[in-house]
N, C-alpha and C positions, 0 to 999 in steps of 0.2 A: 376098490380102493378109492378114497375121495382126496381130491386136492387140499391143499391149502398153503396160503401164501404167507411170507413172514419176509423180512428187512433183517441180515445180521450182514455181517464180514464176510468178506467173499473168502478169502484163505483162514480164518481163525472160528469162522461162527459164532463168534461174538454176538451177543443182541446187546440193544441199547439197556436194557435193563440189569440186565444178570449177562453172565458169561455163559459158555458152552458147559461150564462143569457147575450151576445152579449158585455161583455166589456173584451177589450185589455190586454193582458195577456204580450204576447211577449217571453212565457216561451222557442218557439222554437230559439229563440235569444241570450238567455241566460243559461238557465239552459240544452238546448238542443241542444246546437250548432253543434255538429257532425253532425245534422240531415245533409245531401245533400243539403235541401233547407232552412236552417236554414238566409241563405242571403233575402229569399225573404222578401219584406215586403206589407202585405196585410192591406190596407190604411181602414179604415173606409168606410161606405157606406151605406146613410141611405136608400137608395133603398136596401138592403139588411138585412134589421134589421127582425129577422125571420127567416132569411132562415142560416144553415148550410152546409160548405165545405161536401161535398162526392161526388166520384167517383165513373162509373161503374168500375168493378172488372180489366179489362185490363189496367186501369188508376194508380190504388191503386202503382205498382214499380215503376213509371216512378216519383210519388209525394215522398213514400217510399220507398227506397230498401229495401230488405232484412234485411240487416245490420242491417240498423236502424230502422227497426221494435225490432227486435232480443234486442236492446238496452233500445228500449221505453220501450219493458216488462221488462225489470225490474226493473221501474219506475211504474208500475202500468197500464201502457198506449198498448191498442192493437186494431186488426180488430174487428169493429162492421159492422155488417150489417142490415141496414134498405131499407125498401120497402117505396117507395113512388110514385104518382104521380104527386105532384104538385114539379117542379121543374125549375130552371134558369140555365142560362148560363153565370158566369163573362167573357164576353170577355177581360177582362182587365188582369185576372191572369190565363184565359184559362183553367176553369174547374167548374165544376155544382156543384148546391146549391141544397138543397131539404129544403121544409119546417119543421124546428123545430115542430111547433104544431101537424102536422099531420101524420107528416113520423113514420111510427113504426117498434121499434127495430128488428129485427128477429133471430140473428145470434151474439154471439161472440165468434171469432177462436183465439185460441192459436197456433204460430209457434215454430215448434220443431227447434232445434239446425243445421237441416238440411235443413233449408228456406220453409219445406213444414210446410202446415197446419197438425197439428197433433189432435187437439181438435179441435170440435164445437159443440157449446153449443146452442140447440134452445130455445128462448125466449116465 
């Protein structure tokens, strides 16, 4: 099984994009615009209906900084980490899906004030 990291809601699973049940939120738009990538806009796709944004762990700053991690928490929003194998590739927005159904949770790290991870919680 291989890692991969993603940012939603610590009790909801929420992502900044889309919700847990695959409709359009737009929260990083609006309610989170400071994110860095708060501009991007990730279009619907029904070849992707199923699958959830995460990243291997070297991906996770380049989508969040620091910063705006530090920020989402406290909003309720941090690193999770899930194992999966069944997983894609958007070439379109240039970062990997894993399957909702199948991917299971393992991991969620709180970051201390100092950008490192300071808690992790195994699931």
């Amino acid at each position: 099984m291989q890692k991969f990291y993603r940012i939603n809601h610590h009790n909801t699973l929420q992502g900044l994009w889309y919700d847990y049940n695959g409709q359009f939120t737009g929260l990083i738009h609006d309610d989170f615009s400071f994110c860095a990538n708060s501009e991007l806009r990730m279009d619907f796709d029904e070849n992707l209906v199923g699958y959830i944004s995460a990243v291997p762990q070297d991906d996770l700053y380049r989508w969040f900084p620091v910063e705006d991690i530090l920020k989402l928490q406290e909003h309720g929003y941090g690193i999770h980490v899930y194992e999966s194998d069944d997983v894609k590739f958007c070439e379109k927005f240039q970062h990997t899906l894993i399957n909702q159904a199948t991917a299971k949770l393992v991991e969620t790290h709180v970051m201390g004030t100092d950008g490192k991870v300071s808690v992790v919680v195994k699931i």
